[in-house]
DOKOLBA-546327 format. One line per field, with one value per residue (C-alpha): residue number from 1; residue in one letter; x, y, z. Coordinates in Angstrom, 3 decimals. Example, Ala and Ser with C-alpha at 12.3 -4.5 7.8 and 13.67 -1.06 7.14 Angstrom:
BEGIN
resi: (1/2)
resn: (A/S)
xx: (12.300/13.670)
yy: (-4.500/-1.060)
zz: (7.800/7.140)
END
This chain:
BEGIN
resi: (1/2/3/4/5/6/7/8/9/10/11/12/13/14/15/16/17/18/19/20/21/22/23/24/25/26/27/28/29/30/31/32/33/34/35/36/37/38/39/40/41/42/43/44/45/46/47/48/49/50/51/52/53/54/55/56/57/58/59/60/61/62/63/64/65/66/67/68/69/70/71/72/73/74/75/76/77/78/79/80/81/82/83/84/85/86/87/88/89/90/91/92/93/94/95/96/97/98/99/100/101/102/103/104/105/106/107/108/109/110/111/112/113/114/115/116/117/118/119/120/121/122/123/124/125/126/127/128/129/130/131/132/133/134/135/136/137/138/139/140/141/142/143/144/145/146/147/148/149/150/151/152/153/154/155/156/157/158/159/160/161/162/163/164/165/166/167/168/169/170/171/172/173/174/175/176/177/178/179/180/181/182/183/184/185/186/187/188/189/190/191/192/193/194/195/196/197/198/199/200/201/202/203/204/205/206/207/208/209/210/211/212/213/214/215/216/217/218/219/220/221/222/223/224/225/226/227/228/229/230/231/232/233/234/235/236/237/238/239/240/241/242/243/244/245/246/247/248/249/250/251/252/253/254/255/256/257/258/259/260/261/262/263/264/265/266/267/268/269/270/271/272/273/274/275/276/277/278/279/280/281/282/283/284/285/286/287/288/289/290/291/292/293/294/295/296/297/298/299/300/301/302/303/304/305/306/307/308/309/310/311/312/313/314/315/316/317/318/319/320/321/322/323/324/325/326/327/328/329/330/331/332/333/334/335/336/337/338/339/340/341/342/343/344/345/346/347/348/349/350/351/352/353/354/355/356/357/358/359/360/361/362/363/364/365/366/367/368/369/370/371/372/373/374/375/376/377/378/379/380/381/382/383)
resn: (X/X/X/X/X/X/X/X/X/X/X/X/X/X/X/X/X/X/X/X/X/X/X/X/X/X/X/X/X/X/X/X/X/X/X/X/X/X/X/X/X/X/X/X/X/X/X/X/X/X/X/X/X/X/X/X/X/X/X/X/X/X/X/X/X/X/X/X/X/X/X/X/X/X/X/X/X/X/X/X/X/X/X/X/X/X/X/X/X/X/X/X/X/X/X/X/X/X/X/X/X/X/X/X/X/X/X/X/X/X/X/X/X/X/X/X/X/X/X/X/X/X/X/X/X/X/X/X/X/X/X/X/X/X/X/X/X/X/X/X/X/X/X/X/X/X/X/X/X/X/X/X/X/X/X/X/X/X/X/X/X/X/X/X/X/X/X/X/X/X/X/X/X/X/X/X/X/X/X/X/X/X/X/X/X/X/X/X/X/X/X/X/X/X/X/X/X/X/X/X/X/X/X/X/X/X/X/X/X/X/X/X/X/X/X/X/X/X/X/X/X/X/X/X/X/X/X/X/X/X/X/X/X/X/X/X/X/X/X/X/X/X/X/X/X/X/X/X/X/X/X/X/X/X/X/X/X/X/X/X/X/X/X/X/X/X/X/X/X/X/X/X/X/X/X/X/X/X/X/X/X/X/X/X/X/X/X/X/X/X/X/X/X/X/X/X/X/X/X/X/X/X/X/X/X/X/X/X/X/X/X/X/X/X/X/X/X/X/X/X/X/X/X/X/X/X/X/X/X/X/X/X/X/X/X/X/X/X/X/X/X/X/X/X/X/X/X/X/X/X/X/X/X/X/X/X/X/X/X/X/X/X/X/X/X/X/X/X/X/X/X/X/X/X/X/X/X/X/X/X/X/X/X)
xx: (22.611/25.328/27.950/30.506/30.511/29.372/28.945/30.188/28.817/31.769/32.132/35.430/34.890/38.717/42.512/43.367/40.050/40.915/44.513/42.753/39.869/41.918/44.273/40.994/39.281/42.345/42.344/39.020/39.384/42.126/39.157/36.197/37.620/34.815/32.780/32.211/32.946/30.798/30.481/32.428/36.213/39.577/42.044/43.599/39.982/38.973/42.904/41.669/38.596/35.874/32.636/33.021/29.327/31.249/34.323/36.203/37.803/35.453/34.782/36.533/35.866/36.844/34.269/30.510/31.158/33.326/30.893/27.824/29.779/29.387/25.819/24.496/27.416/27.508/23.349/23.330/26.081/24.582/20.752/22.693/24.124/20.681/19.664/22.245/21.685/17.756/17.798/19.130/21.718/24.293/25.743/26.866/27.952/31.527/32.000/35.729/35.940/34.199/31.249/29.272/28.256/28.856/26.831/23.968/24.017/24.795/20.696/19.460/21.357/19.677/16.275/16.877/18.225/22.071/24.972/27.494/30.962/32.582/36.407/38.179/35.815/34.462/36.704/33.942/36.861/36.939/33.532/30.127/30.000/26.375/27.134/28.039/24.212/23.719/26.813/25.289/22.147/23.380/26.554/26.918/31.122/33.526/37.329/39.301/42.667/43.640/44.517/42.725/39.411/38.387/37.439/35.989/33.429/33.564/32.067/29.129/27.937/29.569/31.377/34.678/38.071/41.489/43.325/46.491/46.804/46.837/49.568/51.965/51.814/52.217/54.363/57.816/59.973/60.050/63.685/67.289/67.808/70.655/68.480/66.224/68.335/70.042/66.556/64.968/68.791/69.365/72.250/73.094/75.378/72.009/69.324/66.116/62.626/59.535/56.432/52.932/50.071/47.448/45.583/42.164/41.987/40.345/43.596/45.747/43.984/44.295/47.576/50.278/50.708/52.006/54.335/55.776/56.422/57.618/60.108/61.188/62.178/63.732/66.105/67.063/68.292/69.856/71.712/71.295/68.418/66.027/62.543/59.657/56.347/55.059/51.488/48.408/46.694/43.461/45.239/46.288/50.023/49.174/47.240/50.219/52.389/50.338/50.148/54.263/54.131/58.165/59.109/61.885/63.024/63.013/60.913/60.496/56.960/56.291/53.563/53.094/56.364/55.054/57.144/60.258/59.811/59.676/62.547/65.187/63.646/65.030/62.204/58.631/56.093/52.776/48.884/47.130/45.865/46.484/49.753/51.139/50.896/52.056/55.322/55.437/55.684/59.046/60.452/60.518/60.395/57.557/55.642/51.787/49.800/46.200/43.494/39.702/37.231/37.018/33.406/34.007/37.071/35.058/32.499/35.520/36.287/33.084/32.206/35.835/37.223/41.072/44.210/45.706/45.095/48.193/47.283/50.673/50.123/46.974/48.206/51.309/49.003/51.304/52.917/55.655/55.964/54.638/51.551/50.295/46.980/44.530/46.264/49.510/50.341/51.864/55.076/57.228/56.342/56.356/59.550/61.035/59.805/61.372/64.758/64.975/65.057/67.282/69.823/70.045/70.316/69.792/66.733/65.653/67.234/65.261/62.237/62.908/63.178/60.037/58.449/59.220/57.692/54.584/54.975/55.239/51.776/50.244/49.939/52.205/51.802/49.062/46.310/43.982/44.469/43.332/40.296/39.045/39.070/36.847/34.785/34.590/34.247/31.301/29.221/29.187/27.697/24.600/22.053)
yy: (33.547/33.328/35.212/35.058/30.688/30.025/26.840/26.388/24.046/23.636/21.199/20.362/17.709/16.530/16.130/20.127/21.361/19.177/20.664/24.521/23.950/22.540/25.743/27.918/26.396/26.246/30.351/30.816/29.007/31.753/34.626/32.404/29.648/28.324/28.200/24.871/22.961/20.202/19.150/17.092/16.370/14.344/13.719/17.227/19.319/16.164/17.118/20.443/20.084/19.567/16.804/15.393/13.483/12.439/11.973/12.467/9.049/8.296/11.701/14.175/12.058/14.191/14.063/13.376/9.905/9.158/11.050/9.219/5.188/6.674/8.329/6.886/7.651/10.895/11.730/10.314/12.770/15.368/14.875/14.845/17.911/19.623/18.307/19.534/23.031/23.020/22.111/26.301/25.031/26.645/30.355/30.189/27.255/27.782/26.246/25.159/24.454/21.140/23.521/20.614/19.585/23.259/25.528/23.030/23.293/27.100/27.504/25.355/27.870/30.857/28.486/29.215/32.381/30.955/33.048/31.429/31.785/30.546/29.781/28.527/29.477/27.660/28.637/30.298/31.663/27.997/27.139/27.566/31.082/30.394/30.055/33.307/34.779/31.827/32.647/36.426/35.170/32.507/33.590/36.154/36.442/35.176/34.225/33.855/32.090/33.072/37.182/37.469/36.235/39.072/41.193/38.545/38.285/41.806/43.078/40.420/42.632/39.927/40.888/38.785/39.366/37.939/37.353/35.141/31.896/29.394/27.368/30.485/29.641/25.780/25.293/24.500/21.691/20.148/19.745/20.536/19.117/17.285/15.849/14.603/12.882/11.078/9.984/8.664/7.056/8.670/9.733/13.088/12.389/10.806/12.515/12.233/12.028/12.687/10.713/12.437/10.275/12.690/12.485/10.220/6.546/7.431/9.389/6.767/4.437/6.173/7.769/5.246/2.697/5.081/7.014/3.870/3.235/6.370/6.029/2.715/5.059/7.235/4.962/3.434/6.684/7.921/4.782/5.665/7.448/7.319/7.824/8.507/8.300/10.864/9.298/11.577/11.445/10.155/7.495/3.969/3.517/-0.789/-0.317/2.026/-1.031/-3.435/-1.802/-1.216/-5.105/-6.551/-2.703/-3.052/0.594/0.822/3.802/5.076/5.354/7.880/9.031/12.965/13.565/15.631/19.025/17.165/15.110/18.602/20.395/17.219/16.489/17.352/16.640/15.746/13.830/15.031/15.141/18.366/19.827/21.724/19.815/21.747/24.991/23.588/22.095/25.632/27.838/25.457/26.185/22.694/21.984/19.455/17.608/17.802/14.801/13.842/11.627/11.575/9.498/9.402/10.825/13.141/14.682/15.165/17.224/19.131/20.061/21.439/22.963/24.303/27.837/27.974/27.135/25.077/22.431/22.832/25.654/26.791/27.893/29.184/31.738/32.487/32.997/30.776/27.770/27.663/23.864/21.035/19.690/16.532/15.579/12.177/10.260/12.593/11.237/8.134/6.889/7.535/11.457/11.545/10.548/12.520/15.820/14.639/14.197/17.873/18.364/15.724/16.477/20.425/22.348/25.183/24.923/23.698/27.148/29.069/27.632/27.494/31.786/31.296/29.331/32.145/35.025/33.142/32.381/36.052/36.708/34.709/36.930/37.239/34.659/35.111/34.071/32.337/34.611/37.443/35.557/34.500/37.963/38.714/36.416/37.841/41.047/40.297/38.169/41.260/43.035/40.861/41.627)
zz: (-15.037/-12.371/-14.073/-10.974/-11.271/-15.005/-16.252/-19.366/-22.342/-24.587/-27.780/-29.401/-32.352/-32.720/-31.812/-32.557/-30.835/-27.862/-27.407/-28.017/-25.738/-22.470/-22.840/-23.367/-20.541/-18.507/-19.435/-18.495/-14.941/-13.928/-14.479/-13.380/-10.315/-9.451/-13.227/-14.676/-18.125/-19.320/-23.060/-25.740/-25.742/-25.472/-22.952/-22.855/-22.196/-19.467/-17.879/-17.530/-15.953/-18.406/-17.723/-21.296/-21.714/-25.239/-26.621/-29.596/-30.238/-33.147/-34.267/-36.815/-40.071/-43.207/-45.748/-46.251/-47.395/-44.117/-41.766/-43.622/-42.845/-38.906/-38.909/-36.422/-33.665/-35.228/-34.702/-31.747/-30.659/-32.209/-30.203/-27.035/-27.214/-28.396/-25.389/-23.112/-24.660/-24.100/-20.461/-19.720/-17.483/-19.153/-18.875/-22.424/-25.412/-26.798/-29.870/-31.322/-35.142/-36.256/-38.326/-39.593/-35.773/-34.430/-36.701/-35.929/-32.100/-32.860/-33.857/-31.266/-29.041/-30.786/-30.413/-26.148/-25.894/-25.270/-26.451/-29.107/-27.752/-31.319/-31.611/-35.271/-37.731/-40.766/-43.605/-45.251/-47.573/-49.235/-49.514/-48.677/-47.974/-47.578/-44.220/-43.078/-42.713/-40.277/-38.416/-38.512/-37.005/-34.203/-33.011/-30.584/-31.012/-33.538/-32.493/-35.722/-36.134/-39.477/-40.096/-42.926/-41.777/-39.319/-42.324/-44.133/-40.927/-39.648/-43.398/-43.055/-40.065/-37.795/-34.131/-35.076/-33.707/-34.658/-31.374/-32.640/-33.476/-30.520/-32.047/-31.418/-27.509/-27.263/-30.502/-29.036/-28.221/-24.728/-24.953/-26.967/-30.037/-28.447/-25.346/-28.149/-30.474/-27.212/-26.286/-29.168/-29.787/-33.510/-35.173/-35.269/-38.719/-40.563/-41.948/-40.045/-41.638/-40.030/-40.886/-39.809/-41.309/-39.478/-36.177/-37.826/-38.242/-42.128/-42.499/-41.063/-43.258/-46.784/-46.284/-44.252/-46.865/-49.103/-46.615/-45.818/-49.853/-49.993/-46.810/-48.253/-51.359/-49.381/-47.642/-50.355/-52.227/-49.202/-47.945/-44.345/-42.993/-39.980/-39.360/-36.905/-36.496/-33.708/-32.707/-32.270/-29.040/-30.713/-32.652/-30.336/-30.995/-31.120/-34.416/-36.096/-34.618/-36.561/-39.858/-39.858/-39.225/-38.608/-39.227/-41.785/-41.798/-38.358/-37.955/-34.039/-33.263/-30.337/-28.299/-26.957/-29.285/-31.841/-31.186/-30.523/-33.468/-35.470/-33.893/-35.238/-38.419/-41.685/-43.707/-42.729/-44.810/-43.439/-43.655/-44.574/-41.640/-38.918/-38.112/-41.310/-39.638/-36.584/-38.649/-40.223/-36.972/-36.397/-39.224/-40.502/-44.413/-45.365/-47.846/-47.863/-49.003/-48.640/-49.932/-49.712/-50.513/-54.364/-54.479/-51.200/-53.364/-56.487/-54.783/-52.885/-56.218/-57.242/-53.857/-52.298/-53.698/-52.695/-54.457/-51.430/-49.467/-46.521/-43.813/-43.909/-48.130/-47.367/-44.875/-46.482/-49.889/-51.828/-52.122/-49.497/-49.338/-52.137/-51.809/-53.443/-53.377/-53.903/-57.115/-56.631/-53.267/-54.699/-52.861/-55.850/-56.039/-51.982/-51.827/-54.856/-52.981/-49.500/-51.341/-52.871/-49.048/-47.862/-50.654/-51.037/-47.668/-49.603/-50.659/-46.672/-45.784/-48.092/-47.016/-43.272/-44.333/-45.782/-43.113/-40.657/-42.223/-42.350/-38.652/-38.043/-39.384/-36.605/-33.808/-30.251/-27.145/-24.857/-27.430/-25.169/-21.996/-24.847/-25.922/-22.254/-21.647/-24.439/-23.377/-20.278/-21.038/-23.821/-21.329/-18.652/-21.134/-21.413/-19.267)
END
């Protein structure tokens, strides 16, 4: 093993893991400049440098029902990457979220004697706790995102270390307030609502209809009020286009917006996820919806052990911002929930308050410059 020009298998199985991976890779590439990245990603890891033999376009599917409609892309995924990690090319695998495909190519790791670089764990705190003896057995370092999860791992006899959260280093605007209300062309004297159907086409799918009834709603109440739509990288803006059809309420749809978006809304309507955290760490109040598959949710129910659903609640350890889930994300109670925002700046103010303390759980900058080191240091300690 050439520790002085490592090469790298890393796997990333959607939008967020993309975005974490290129700034872990790009972090890793200012200790190692000649080691080499080849595995699974988007656009951001393929920026930095990585050899993506698959990509995450038609990944990410929430849901054994959704997952199951895909198999076949998803095996045949899946038996590539086995492969890639039995040839004994690589130095080491690092592994970012996406446990149902991770965890797997975790063991074949173990199988060849390939240590298990693992960043974003499972939330074994939700549900199948099961999982943490396998973790124990096939990989050699946990990164954790979330505070309360290093002693979760750490008591299960696992080497796990909470760093930060990622999101505390790219989380900002690209520009004033002002610069961005001039460029999207808004009004700074109308109330501004943004509209985050999530970063998957089964998302986009389920949720959008209803945002869009709920926006309507919205509009109406308020008389004047404007909208956007920041697109995710892994979405193509052309299909949102379609779905809004002649656009009525004129919503804005942008692409590579997302932060901006945040830092002039008022109110957004968002999907659960890790865009809630994201949302959270600007201080901007928000209403979480989501809906699964109708048999998908009723085993969540059975199998899933938390009181929340938003990232932002489950870190704070309470319910910061409203939540409404499967038959409670109708339009009418969407937009009822936006409007305690748009009309009563006192309640945004006590939950912008709110929204910050959480943010100050999260760590300090310099999360992935802390966690290449880690690596660095753990992998000079195998012989």
């Amino acid at each position: 093993m050439n520790k002085e020009e490592p090469h790298f298998l890393i796997v990333a199985g959607e939008a967020s893991g993309d975005l974490h991976g290129a700034k872990l890779v790009q972090a890793l590439l200012d200790v190692y400049p000649k080691a080499r990245f080849t595995g699974m990603g988007g656009e951001r890891m393929r920026g930095a440098g990585v050899q993506t033999l698959f990509g995450i376009e038609r990944m990410g599917a929430v849901g054994f029902v959704e997952i199951f409609s895909d198999f076949g892309h998803y095996f045949g995924v899946y038996r590539g990457l086995v492969k890639e990690i039995a040839s004994l090319k690589y130095t080491a695998v690092i592994l970012i979220d996406s446990p149902t495909l991770n965890l797997r190519l975790a063991k074949h790791s173990r199988k060849h004697s390939c240590p298990v670089y693992y960043f974003i764990s499972p939330q074994v705190w939700a549900w199948r706790k099961g999982r943490i003896e396998d973790i124990r057995k096939s990989v050699h370092k946990m990164f954790v995102i979330l505070p309360f999860e290093e002693k979760i791992y750490q008591e299960a006899g696992i080497d796990a270390e909470f760093l930060g959260h990622p999101f505390i280093d790219v989380v900002h605007p690209t520009r004033t307030r002002g610069d961005s209300l001039e460029k999207f062309v808004l009004d700074s004297h109308k109330k501004i609502v943004g509209l985050l159907p999530g970063s998957r086409m089964n998302e986009i799918n389920s949720l959008l209809d209803e945002i869009l009834l709920a926006a309507e709603k919205v509009k109406k109440e308020m008389g004047e009020c404007q909208f956007l739509l920041p697109v995710a990288d892994t979405i193509d803006p052309v299909l949102i286009h379609q779905k809004l059809g002649s656009n009525p309420l004129d919503i804005k749809i942008l692409k590579g917006e997302t932060y901006n978006v945040m830092n002039i809304c008022d109110a957004l309507i968002i999907a659960s996820g890790s865009a809630t955290l994201e949302a959270g760490i600007m201080g901007c109040p928000m209403v979480i919806i989501y809906k699964l598959n109708p048999l998908t949710y009723w085993l969540a129910l059975m199998l899933i052990n938390t009181p929340y659903y938003g990232l932002i609640n489950i870190v704070a350890g309470e319910s910061v911002v409203p939540e409404l889930i499967q038959s409670k994300a109708n339009a009418e109670n969407i937009a009822s929930e936006t409007l305690k925002f748009l009309k009563n700046p006192e309640y945004c103010q006590e939950i912008q308050n709110r929204l910050l303390l959480v943010r100050n759980k999260l760590g300090r900058p310099g999360v992935m410059k802390a966690v290449a080191a880690s690596i660095v240091d753990s992998l000079s300690k195998i012989p």
